[in-house]
C-alpha positions in Angstrom: -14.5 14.2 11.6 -16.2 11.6 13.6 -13.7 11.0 16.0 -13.4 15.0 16.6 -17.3 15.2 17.7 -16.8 12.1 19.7 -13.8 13.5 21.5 -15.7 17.4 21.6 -19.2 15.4 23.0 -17.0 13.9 25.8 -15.1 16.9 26.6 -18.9 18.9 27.2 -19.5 15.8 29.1 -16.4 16.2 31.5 -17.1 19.7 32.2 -20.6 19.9 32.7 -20.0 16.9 35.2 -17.0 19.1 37.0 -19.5 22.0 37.3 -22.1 19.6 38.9 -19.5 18.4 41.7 -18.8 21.8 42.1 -22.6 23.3 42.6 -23.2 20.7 44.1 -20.9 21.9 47.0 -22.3 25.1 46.9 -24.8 25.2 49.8 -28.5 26.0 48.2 -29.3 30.3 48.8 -32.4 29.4 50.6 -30.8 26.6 52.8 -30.3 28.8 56.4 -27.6 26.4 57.5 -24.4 26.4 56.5 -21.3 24.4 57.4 -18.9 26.4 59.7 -15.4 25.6 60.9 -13.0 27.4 64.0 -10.0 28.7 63.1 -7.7 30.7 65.3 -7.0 34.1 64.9 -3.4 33.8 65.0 -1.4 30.6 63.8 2.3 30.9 63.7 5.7 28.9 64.1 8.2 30.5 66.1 11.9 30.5 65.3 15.3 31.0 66.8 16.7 34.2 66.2 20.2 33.8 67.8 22.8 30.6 67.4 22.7 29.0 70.9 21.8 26.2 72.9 18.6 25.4 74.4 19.1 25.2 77.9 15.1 25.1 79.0 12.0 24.3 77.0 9.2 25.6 79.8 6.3 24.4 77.7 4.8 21.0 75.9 2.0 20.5 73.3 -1.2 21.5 74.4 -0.2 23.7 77.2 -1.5 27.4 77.7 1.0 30.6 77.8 0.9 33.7 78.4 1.6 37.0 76.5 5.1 37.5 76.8 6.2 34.5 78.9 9.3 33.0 78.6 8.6 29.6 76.4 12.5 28.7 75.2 15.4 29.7 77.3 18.8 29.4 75.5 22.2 29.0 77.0 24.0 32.5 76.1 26.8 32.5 78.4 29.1 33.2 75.4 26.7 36.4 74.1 26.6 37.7 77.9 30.5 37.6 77.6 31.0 39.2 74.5 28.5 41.9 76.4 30.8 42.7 78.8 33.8 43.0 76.5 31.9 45.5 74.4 31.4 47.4 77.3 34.5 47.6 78.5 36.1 48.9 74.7 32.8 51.5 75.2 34.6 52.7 78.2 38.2 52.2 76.7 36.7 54.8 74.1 35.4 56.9 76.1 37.9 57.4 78.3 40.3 58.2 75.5 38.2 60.8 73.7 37.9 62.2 77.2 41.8 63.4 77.3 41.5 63.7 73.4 39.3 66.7 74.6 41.0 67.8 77.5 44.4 67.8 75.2 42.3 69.3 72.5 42.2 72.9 75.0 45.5 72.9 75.1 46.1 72.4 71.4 48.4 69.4 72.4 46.4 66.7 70.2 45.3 67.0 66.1 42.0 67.0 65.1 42.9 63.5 63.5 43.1 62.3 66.4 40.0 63.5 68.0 38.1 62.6 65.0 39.4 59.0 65.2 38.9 58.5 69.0 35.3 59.9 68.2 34.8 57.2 66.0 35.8 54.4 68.1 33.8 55.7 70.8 30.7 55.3 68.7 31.6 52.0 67.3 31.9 51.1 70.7 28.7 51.9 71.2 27.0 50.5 68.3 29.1 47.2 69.2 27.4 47.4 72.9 23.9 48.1 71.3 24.4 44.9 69.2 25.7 42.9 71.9 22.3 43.5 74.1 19.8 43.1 71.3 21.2 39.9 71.1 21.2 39.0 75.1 17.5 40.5 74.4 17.1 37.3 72.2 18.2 34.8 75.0 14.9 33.6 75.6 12.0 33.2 73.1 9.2 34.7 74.5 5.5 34.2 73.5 4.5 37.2 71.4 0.6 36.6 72.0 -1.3 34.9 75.2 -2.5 31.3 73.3 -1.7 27.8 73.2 0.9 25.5 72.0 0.0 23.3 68.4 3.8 21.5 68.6 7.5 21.3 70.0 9.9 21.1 67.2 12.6 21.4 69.3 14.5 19.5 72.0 16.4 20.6 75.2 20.4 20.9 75.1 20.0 20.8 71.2 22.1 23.3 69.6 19.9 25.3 67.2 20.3 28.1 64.3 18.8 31.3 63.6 15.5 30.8 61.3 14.9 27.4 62.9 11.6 26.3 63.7 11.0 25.8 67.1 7.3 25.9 68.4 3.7 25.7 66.7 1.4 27.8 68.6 -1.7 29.7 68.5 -4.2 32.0 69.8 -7.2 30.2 70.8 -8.6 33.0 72.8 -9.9 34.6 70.0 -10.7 32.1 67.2 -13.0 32.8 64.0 -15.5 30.8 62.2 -14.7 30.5 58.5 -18.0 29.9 56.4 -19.1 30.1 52.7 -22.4 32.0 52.1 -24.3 31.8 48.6 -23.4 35.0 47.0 -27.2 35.5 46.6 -27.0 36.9 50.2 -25.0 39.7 49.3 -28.7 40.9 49.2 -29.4 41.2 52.6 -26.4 39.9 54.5 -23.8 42.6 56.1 -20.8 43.1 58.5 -22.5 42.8 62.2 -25.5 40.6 61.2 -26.1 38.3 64.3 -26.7 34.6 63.5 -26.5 31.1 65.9 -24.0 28.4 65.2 -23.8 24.8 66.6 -20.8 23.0 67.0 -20.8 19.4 66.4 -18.5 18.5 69.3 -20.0 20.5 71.9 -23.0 19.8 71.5 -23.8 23.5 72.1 -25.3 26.5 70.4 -23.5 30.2 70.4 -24.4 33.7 69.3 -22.3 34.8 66.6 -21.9 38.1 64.4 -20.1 38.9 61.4 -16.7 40.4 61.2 -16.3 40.5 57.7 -17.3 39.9 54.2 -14.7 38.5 51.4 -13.3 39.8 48.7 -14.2 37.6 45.8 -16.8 34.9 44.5 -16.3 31.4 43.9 -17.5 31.6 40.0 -18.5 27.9 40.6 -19.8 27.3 43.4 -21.2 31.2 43.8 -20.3 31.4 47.3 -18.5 33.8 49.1 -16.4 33.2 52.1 -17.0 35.3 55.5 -15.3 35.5 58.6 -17.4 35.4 62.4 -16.5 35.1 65.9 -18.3 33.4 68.8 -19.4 35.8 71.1 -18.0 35.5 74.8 -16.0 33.0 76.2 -16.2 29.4 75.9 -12.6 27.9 76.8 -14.0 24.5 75.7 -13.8 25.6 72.6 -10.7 24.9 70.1 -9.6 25.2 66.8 -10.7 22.8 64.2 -14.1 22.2 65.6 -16.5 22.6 62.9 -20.8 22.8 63.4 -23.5 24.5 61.3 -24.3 28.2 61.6 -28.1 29.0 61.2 -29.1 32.6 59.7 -32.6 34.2 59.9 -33.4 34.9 55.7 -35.8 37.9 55.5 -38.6 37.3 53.6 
């Protein structure tokens, strides 16, 4: 019995010394400064989506792009040929449901027949659709204007489809991800205005709320919020972190 209070007195001990660490994280609600960190909009790794060859790799880590630039060329040589041989069984087909047609008027040809050169005709064409959506696919091309995080990849390595191939992000538009004490739920909304300054600029900025999360930390009774930086500051990048200061009403 003894040795079940002991272990029950130690247990109480544990968890009032976990909720503690925890609050003790939780910035206090009358404490106007709170810890903020840059995070980019967009973070993504881009993958092949065609078995190939890199022939080109245009970019390396740190460098800018642009929406919709070329960032990976692949050799396709063998996709741009099996193009052209779908286009010339499209015409093939074609052709012949042309005189199916013709023969058709003079009641010289079954309706089997025109059915079946009907079909091949459109597989044709669904096998020349194909063949370009893949061609399409021949160089990866940057889906957002941003910046590269890493190169997975090397040139004249062969690659599969799915395979990572380049880090990158958008760090044209980048958030600050803060945790608020829930208390401010009171006062604080979408829009409010508020400074932040970033350790390794030195600077301050104007910054305004874009959103309000979903759910509270039940320890630490915070709630996480999303900002942005207003204007643009190319010196800044994602991972900085710096302390956003609110105005509390009264």
């Amino acid at each position: 019995m003894i040795a079940v209070k002991r272990i029950t007195y130690i247990l109480i001990a544990i968890l009032s010394f976990s909720l503690s660490a925890f609050s003790a994280d939780a910035p206090p609600p009358d404490n106007p400064n709170i810890r903020v960190l840059l995070i980019p909009l967009v973070e993504t790794v881009l993958s092949s989506e065609i078995a190939a060859r890199i022939e080109k790799i245009t970019v390396r880590m740190g460098d800018r792009f642009k929406h919709g630039q070329d960032l990976i060329v692949f050799d396709c040589e063998m996709y741009y040929a099996q193009l052209r041989k779908s286009k010339a069984e499209l015409d093939e087909a074609h052709k012949t449901l042309e005189v199916n047609q013709r023969l058709d008027k003079l009641q010289s040809v079954s309706q089997l027949e025109i059915s079946v050169s009907k079909a091949r005709a459109e597989g044709a064409a669904a096998d020349v659709s194909l063949r370009k959506t893949q061609v399409n696919k021949c160089s990866l091309k940057a889906p957002f204007a941003g910046r590269v995080v890493k190169v997975r990849a090397n040139p004249y390595e062969y690659v599969s489809p799915g395979q990572p191939l380049l880090e990158v992000l958008d760090d044209i538009h980048l958030n600050l991800q803060l945790f608020v004490p829930s208390k401010w739920l009171k006062w604080l909304k979408k829009d409010a205005k508020f400074s932040v300054h970033i350790d390794e600029t030195g600077k301050d900025y104007p910054a305004r709320v874009t959103s309000l999360g979903a759910r509270l930390d039940p320890v630490s009774q915070t709630l996480e919020i999303r900002s942005e930086i207003e204007g643009q500051h190319p010196e800044l990048l994602a991972g900085m972190s710096g302390t956003a200061h609110f105005t509390i009403p009264d």
